[in-house]
C-alpha positions in Angstrom: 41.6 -173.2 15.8 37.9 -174.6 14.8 37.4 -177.9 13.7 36.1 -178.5 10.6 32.4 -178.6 10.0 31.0 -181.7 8.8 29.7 -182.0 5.3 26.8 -181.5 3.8 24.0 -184.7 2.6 22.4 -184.2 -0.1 19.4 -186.9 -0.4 17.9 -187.5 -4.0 14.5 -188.4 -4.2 13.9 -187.9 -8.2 11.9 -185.5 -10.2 12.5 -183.2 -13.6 16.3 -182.4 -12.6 17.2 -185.7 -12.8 15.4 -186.9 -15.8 17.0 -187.3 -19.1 15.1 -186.9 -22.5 14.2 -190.3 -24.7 13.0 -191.0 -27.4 9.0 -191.5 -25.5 10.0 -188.3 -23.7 11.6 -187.1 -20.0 12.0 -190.1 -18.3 14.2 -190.9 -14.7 17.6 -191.0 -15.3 20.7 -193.0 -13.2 23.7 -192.3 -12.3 22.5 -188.7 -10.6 25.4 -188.6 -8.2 28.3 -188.1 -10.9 26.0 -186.2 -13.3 25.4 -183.5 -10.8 29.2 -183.6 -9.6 30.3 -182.8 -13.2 28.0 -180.1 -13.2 28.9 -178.7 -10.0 32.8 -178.4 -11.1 31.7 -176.7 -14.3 30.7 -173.7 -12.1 33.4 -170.4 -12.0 36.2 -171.4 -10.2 35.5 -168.7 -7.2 31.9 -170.7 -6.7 33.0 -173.8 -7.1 35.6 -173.3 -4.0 33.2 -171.9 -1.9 30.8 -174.6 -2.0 30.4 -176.8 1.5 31.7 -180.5 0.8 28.8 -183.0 0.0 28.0 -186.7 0.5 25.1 -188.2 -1.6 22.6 -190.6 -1.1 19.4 -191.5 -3.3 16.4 -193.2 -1.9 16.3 -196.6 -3.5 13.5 -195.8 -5.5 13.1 -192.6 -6.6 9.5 -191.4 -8.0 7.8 -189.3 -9.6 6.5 -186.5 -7.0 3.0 -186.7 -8.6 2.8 -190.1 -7.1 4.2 -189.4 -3.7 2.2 -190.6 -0.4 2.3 -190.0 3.0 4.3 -193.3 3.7 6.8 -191.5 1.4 7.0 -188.7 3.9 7.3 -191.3 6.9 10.1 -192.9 5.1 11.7 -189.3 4.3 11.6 -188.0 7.6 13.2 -191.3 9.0 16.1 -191.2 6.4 16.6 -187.9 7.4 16.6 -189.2 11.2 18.8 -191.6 10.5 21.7 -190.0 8.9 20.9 -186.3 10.3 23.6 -186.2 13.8 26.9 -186.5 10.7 25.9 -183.7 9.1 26.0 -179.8 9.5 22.6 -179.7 6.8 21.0 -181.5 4.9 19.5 -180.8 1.2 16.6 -182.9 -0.4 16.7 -183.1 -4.0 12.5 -183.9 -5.3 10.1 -183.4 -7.7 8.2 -180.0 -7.7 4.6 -181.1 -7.9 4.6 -182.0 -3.9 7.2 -180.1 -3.1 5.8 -178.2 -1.3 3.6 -181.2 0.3 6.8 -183.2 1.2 8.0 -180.1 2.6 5.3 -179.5 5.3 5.1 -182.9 6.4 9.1 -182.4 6.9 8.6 -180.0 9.3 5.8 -181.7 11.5 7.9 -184.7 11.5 11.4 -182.9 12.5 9.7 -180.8 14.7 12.5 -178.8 16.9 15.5 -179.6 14.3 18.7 -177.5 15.1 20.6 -177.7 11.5 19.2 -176.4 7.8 17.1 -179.1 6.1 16.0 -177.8 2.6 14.3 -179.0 -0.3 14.5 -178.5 -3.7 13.8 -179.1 -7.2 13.8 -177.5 -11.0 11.3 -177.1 -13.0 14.0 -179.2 -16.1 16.2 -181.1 -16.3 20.0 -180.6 -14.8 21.4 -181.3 -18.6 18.6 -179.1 -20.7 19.4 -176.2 -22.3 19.3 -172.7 -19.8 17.7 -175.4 -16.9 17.3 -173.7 -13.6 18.3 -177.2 -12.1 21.9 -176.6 -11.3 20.9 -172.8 -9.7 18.8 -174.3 -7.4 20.6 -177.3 -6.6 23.8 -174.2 -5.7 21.2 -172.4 -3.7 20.1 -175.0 -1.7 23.4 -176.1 -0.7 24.4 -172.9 0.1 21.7 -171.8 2.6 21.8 -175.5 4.2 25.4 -174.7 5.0 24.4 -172.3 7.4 23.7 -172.7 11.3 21.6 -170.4 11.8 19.0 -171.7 9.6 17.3 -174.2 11.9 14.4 -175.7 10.3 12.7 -177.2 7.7 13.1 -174.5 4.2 12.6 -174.7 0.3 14.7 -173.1 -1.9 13.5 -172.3 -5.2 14.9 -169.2 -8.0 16.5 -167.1 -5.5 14.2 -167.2 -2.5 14.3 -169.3 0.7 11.0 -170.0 2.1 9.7 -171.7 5.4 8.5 -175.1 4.4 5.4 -175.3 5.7 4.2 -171.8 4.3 5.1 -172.7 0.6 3.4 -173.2 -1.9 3.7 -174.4 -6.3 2.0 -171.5 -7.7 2.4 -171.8 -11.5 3.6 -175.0 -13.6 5.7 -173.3 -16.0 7.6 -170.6 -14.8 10.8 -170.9 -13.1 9.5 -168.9 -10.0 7.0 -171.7 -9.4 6.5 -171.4 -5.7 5.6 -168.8 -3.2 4.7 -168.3 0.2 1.5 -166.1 0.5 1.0 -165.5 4.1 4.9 -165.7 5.0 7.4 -163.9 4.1 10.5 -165.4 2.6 13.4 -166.9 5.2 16.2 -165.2 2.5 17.7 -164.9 -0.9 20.8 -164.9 -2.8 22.3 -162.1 -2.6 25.4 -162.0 -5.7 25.5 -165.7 -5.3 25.9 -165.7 -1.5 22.9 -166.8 1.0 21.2 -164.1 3.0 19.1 -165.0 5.9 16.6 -162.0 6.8 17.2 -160.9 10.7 13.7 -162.4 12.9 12.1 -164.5 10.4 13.7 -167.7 11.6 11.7 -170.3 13.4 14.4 -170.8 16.2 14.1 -167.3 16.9 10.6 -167.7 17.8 10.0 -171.4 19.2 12.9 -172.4 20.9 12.3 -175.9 23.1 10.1 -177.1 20.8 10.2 -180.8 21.3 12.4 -183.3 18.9 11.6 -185.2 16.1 8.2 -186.7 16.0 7.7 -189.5 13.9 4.6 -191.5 14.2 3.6 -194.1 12.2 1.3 -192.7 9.0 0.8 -196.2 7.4 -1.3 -197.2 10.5 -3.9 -194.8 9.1 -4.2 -196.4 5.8 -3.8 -194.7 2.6 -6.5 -191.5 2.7 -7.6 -190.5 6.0 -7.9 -187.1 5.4 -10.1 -185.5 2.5 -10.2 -182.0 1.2 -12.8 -180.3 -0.8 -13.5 -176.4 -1.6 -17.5 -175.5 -1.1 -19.1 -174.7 -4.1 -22.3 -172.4 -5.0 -25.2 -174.9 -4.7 -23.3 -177.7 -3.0 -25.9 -180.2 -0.9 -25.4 -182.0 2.0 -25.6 -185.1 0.5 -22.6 -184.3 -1.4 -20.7 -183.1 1.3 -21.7 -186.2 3.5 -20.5 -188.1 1.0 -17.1 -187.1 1.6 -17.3 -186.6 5.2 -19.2 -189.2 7.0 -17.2 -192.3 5.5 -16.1 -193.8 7.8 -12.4 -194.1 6.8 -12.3 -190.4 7.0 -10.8 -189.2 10.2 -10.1 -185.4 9.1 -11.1 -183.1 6.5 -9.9 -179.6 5.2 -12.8 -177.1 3.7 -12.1 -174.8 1.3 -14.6 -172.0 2.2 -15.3 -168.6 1.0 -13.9 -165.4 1.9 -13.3 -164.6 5.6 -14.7 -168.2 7.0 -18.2 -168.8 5.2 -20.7 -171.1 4.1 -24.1 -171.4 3.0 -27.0 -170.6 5.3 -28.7 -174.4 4.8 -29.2 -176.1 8.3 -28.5 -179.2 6.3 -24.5 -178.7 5.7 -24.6 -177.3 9.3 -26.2 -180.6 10.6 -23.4 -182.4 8.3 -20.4 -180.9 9.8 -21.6 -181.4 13.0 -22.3 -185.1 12.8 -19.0 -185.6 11.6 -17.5 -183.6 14.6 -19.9 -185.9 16.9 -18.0 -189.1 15.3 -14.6 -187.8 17.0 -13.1 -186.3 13.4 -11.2 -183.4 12.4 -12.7 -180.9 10.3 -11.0 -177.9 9.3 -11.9 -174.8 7.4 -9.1 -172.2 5.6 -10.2 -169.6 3.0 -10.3 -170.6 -0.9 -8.9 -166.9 -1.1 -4.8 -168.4 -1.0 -3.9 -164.9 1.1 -5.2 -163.7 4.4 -6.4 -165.6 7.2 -10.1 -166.8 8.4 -12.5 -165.6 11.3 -15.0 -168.2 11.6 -18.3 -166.7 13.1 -17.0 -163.0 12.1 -20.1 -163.1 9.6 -23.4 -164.5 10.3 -22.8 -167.0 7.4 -20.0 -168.2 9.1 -22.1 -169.3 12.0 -22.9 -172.8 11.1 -19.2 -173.8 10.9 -18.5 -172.0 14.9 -21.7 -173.8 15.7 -19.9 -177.5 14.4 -16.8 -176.8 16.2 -15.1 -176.7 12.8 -11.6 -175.9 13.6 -9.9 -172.5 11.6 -6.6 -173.0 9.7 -5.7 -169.2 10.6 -3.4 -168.5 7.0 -2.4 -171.9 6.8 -1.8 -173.6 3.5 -3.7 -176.3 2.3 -0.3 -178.3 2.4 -0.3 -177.6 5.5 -3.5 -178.1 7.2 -3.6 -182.0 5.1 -0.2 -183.0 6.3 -1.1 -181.6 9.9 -3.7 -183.6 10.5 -2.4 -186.7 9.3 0.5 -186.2 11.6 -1.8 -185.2 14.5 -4.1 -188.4 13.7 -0.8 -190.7 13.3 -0.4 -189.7 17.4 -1.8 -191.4 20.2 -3.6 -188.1 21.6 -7.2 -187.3 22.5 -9.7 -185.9 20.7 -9.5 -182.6 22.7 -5.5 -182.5 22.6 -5.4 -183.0 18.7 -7.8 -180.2 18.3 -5.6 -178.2 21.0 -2.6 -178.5 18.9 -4.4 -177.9 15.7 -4.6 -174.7 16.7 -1.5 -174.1 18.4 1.6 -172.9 16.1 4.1 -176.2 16.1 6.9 -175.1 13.3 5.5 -171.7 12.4 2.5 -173.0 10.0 0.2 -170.4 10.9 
């Protein structure tokens, strides 16, 4: 006879599903723990019994997602570390506005997990009227009670999706996020959790190493910039950004297949910044398909400044990348070596 799997944790981190309207608006509300509890039971009988056992924590201050940092990730990934070998999954209850963020740093951070870890959110509140709160919150637990899903995945309105591919599409509808150059891990299938065959990341990189998890406050609080090129953008501008010298990365936006403008100038930019030891990246402003710097000759200027190509990565996940890559004590030529290499199936 099999033992008994352990439970489930579900960690709440705030957001819409747990806000409550006032009188000034949505605003956090307490108690989440019981409120979600009585929800849970209201389910049909036949779901209710068939959902894995929980136990709950809630960070002690739960935010608004909007004003999430990367020390919020640090502190994430370190609860989850903590608490992570006494359960069989664990699900993250957050905001959706860096879902999607929180989510990709997740999976640098728990690089080489062997149980489900999957966030979530709704796009209202768990008490408002037809909110998809309680659906997801169902879903989530559902999939993270499953063994074979061993990584870092966000549930959202029927679709399981690999962390670090996702991404918050649209800020009204209940189908908020997608996952443009992945596809989805699984969906619910008549209320039950269906895992496609080959799409999970344990499939593909078993061994990876365990759990890195540097420290991101030594960085301070922006080391890594973005920006997408526009049509007429100087060098001065982009220097701007670039060449401060609290900037250790950066992510371009860039057009099409991996190109820029044919001015020496911007070319003479990037490459001053790679000559000060920093990270620049480049991904495609298009959010599907993949880059080929140098394939065109206006992509030339970024091969010729050793700008690094995000493949099909996300913008989540190229920021959060870096700054975990940066966070590490690792040479200049091994963070640009794992840059490119696939860690938790980003790209």
């Amino acid at each position: 006879m099999h033992a008994p799997r352990p439970p489930l944790l579900i960690i709440y981190t705030g957001g819409t599903l747990g806000m409550v309207e006032t009188p000034q608006g949505l605003a956090p509300g307490g108690d989440f723990e019981p409120r979600l509890r009585e929800a849970l039971n209201r389910l049909p009988p036949a779901r209710r019994a068939s959902l894995p056992d929980f136990d709950f924590i809630a960070t002690p201050s739960p935010i608004d997602s909007s004003g999430a940092t990367p020390a919020d990730w640090q502190d994430l990934a370190s609860l989850v570390d903590q608490h992570q070998q006494a359960y069989s999954g664990i699900v993250i209850l957050h905001g959706t506005d860096t879902l999607s963020w929180t989510a990709s740093s997740l999976a640098f951070q728990l690089q080489g997990i062997d149980k489900p870890v999957v966030v979530t959110g709704a796009m209202h509140p768990l008490e408002a009227e037809g909110s998809d709160a309680l659906d997801n919150v169902e879903g989530a637990l559902r999939f993270a009670a499953l063994p074979d899903l061993q990584e870092v995945a966000l549930y959202f309105a029927g679709r399981l999706l690999r962390g670090v591919r996702a991404r918050k599409w649209n800020t009204q509808a209940e189908d908020a996020f997608i996952s443009p150059n992945h596809p989805p891990l699984g969906e619910r299938v008549d209320d039950a959790p269906v895992l496609y065959p080959g799409r999970g990341l344990a499939e593909h990189q078993r061994g990876t190493r365990r759990f890195e998890l540097p420290d991101y406050r030594a960085l301070g609080p922006s080391p890594v910039v973005r920006t997408a090129l526009w049509p007429g953008i100087t060098a001065a501008q982009l220097g701007a950004l670039l060449l401060d010298d609290r900037v250790k990365g950066a992510l371009l936006e860039v057009w099409g297949g991996g190109n820029i403008a044919d001015d020496p100038a911007l070319v003479e930019v990037l490459a001053q910044a790679r000559g000060e030891g920093k990270l620049v990246t480049a991904i495609s402003q298009c959010p599907e398909g993949r880059i080929d710097i140098g394939a065109y000759a206006a992509g030339q200027g970024l091969a010729q400044a050793e700008v690094l190509a995000g493949d099909d990565m996300t913008p989540e996940a190229v920021m959060t990348k870096l700054i975990h890559l940066l966070a590490q004590p690792l040479s200049d030529e091994d963070r640009r070596r794992h840059f490119l290499t696939s860690l938790v199936g980003e790209r």
